[in-house]
C-alpha positions as CSV (number, residue, x, y, z in Angstrom):
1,X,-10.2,-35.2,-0.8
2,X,-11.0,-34.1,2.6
3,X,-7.2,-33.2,3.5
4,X,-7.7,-30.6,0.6
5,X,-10.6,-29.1,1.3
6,X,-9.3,-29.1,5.2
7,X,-6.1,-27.4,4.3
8,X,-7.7,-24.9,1.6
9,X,-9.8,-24.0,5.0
10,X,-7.2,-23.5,7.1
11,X,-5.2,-21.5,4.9
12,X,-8.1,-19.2,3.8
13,X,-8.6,-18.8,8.0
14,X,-5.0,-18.1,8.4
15,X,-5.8,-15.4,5.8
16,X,-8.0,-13.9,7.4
17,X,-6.4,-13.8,10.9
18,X,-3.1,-12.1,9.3
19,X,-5.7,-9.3,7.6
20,X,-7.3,-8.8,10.6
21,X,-4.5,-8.8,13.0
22,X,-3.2,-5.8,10.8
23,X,-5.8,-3.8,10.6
24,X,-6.2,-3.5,14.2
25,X,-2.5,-3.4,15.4
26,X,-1.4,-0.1,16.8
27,X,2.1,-1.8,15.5
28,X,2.5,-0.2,11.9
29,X,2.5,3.4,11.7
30,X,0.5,5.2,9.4
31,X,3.6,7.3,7.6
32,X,6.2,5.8,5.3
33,X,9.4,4.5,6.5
34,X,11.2,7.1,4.4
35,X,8.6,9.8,5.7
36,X,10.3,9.0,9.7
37,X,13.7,8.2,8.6
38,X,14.6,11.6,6.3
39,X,11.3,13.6,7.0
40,X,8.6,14.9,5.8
41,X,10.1,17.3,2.7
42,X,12.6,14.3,1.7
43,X,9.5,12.1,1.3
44,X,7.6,14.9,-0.2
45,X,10.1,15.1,-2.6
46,X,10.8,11.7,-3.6
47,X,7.1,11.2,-4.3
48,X,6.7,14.5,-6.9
49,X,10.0,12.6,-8.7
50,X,7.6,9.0,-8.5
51,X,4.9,11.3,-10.0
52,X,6.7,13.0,-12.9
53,X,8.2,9.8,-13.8
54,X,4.5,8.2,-13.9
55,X,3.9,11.4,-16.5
56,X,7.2,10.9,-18.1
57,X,6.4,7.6,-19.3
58,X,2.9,7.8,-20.1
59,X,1.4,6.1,-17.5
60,X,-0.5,9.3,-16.3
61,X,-1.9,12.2,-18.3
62,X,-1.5,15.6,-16.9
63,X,-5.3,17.0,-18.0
64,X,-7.0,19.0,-15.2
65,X,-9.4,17.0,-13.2
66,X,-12.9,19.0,-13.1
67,X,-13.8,20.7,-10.0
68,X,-17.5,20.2,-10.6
């Protein structure tokens, strides 16, 4: 029972040190991979097509938002 509960430990720490370790490494940039491989405008793009595929299948609705 103790070689559980010591493993469930050591795997919730582990956890913890990977989300850490990511949030302060300089290592992963802040833009998608597409964004640096084809540009800005190619990523641009590919995300309106993402979107209007979201609104094409009903998975968004396209009602203003209120600017209140």
């Amino acid at each position: 029972m103790a070689a559980i509960a010591i493993l469930i430990g050591g795997l919730l720490l582990a956890a913890i040190y990977y989300d850490i370790a990511r949030l302060v490494s300089t290592h992963q940039s802040r833009c998608p991979p597409l964004a640096r491989v084809r540009g800005r405008r190619a990523a641009l793009e590919d995300e309106e097509r993402w979107c209007v595929g979201l609104l094409l299948h009903g998975r968004i609705d396209n009602t203003p938002t209120s600017d209140a």
